[in-house]
C-alpha positions as CSV (number, residue, x, y, z in Angstrom):
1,X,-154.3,23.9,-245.8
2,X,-157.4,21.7,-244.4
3,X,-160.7,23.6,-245.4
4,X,-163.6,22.5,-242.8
5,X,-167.0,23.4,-244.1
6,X,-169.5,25.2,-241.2
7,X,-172.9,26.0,-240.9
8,X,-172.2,29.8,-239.1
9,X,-168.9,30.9,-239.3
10,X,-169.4,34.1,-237.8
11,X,-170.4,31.9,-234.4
12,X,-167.4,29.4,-235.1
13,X,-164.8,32.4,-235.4
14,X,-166.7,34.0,-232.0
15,X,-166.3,30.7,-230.3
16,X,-162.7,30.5,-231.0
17,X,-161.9,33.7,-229.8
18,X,-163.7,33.1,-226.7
19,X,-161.4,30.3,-226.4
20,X,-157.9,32.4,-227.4
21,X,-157.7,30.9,-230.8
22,X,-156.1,33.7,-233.3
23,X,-158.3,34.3,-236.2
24,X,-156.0,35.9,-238.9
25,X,-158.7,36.8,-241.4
26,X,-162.0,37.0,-242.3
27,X,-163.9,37.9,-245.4
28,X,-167.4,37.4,-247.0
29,X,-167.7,36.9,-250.7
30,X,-171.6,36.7,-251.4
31,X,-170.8,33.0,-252.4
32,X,-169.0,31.9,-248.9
33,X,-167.7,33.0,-245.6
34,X,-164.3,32.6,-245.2
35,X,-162.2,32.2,-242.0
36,X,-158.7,31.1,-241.7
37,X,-156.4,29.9,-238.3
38,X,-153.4,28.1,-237.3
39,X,-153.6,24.9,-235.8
40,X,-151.1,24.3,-233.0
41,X,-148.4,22.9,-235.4
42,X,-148.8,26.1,-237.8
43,X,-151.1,23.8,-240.4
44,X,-153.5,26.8,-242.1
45,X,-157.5,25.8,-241.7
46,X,-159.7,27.3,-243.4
47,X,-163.7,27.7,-242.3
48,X,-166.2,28.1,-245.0
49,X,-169.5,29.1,-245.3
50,X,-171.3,28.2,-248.1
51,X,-173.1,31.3,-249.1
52,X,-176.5,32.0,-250.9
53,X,-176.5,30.6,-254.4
54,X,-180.2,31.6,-255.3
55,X,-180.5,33.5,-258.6
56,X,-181.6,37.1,-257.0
């Protein structure tokens, strides 16, 4: 798997899906945003998020 760090994943997963790209999950752990695709050879990539990590 190739993880690629973003600064909005939520825009990056939009922008794919403009474009046709499959998006086979999303999730949002407090920590990260998390999205994950197949590149055209079936290779599994990752988009992060980093999330908050200020004490509340």
């Amino acid at each position: 798997m190739i993880n690629l760090r973003v600064d909005d994943c939520d825009a990056m997963v939009e922008q794919l899906k403009a474009k046709g790209v499959e998006i086979f999950g999303q999730v949002d752990e407090g920590y990260g945003k998390f999205a994950w695709l197949l590149d055209p050879d079936g290779v599994k990539i990752e988009l992060w998020e980093q999330g908050d990590t200020r004490d509340s």
